[in-house]
C-alpha positions as CSV (number, residue, x, y, z in Angstrom):
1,X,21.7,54.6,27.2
2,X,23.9,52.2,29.0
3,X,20.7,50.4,30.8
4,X,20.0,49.9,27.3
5,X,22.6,48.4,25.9
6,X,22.5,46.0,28.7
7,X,18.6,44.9,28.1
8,X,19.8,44.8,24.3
9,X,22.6,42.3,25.6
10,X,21.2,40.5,28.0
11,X,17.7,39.8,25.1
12,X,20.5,38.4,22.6
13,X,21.9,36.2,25.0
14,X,19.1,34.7,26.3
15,X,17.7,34.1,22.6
16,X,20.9,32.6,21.6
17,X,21.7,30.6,24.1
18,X,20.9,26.9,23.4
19,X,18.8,26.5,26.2
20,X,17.1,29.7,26.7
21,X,13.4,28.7,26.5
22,X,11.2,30.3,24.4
23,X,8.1,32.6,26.8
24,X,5.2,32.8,24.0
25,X,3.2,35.9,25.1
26,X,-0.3,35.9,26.0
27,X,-2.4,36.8,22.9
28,X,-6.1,37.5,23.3
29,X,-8.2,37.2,20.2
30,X,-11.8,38.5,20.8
31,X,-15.2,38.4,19.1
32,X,-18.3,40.4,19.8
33,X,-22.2,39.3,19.5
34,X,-24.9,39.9,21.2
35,X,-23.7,42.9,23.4
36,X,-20.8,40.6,24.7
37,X,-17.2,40.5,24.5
38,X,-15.5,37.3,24.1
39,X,-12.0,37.0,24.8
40,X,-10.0,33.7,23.7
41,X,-6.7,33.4,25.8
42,X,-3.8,32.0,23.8
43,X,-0.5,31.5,25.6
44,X,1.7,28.6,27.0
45,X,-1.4,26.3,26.4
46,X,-0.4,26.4,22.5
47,X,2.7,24.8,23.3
48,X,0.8,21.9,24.9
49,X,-0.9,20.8,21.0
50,X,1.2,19.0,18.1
51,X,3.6,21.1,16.8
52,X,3.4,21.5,12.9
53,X,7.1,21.1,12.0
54,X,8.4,22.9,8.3
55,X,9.0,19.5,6.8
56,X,5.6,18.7,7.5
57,X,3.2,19.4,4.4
58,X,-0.4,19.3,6.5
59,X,-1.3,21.0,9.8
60,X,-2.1,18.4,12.9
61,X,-5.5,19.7,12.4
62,X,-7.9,20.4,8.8
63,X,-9.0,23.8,8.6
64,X,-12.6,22.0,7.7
65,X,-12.5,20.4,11.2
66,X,-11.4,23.4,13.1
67,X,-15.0,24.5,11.1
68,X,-17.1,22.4,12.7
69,X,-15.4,22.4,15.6
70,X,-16.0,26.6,15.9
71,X,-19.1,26.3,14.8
72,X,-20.4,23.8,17.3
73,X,-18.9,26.3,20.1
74,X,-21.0,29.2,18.0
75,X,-23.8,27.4,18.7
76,X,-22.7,26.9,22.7
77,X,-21.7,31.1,22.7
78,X,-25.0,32.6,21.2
79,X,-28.4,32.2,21.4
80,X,-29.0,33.4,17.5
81,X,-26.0,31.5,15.9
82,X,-27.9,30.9,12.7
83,X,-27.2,34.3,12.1
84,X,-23.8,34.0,11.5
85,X,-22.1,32.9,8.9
86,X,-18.2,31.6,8.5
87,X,-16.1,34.3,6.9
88,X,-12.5,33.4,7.5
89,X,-10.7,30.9,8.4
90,X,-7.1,32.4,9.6
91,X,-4.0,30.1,10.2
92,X,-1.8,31.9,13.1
93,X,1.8,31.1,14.4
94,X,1.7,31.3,17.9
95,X,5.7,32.9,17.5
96,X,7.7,30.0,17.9
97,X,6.9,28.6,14.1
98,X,6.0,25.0,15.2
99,X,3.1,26.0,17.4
100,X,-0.2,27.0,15.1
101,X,-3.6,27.6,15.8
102,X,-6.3,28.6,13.9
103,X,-8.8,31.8,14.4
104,X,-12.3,30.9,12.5
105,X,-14.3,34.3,12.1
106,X,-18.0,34.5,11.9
107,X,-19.6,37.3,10.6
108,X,-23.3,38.6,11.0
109,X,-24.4,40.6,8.0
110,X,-27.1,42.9,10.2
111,X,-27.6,45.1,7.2
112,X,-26.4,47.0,4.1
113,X,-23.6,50.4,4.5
114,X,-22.7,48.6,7.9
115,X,-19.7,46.8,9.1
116,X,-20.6,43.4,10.3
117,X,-20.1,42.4,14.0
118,X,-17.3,39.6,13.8
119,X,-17.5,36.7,15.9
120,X,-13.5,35.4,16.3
121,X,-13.1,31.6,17.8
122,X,-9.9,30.2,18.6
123,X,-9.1,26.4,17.4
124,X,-6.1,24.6,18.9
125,X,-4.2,22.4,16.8
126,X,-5.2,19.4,19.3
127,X,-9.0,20.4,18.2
128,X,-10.1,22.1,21.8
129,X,-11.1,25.7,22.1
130,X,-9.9,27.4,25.0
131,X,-13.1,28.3,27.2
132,X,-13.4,32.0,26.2
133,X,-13.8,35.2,29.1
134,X,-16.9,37.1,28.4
135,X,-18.2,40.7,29.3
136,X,-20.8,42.8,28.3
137,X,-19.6,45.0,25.7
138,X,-21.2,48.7,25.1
């Protein structure tokens, strides 16, 4: 109990000190398609894109253009992309609300009763994609 009490003191001082520096965790957002796993890496590399402040009414970058810019990589990924077609479009604070980035989701509508595979791409706010990790996926 005491070691706990001193991880539970030492967390609040290091988040309220003025300079602690925020650590954003790793997050992996991943798609499947065409027996493959993709994994998008998003990290430290967020905080590297223009932040998107409260008083600011408009994200850095348009959902339409973080579109295109996912479905141009689509098209890179897959050797079917026409296949696919844009379901979501998901806005995501990275943790530190000034660092966003956008998750666009494809979907491929294989048939009727089933779940559609989901294709997930990762959009920085600075318009690149970080270059995904794939494996082959059961």
């Amino acid at each position: 109990m005491k070691n706990l009490a001193t991880i539970g003191i030492a967390f609040l001082c290091a988040v309220a000190h003025p300079r602690a520096e925020l650590v954003l965790l790793e997050i992996e957002i991943s798609g499947y398609a065409e027996g493959l796993r993709f994994s998008f890496s998003v990290g430290d590399v967020v905080r590297r894109t223009p932040a998107w402040k409260a008083s600011e009414e408009y994200p850095p970058l348009s959902p339409r253009r973080a579109e295109t810019l996912a479905t141009k990589k689509l098209k890179d990924l897959l050797n079917d992309p026409e296949k696919w077609s844009r379901g979501k479009i998901i806005l995501t604070d990275s943790g530190d609300n000034i660092h966003w980035y956008y998750v666009v989701e494809f979907e491929n509508h294989i048939g009727e009763g089933t779940q559609p595979p989901k294709m997930r791409i990762v959009v920085l706010m600075d318009g690149t994609i970080p270059e995904p990790l794939s494996a082959r996926y059961p």
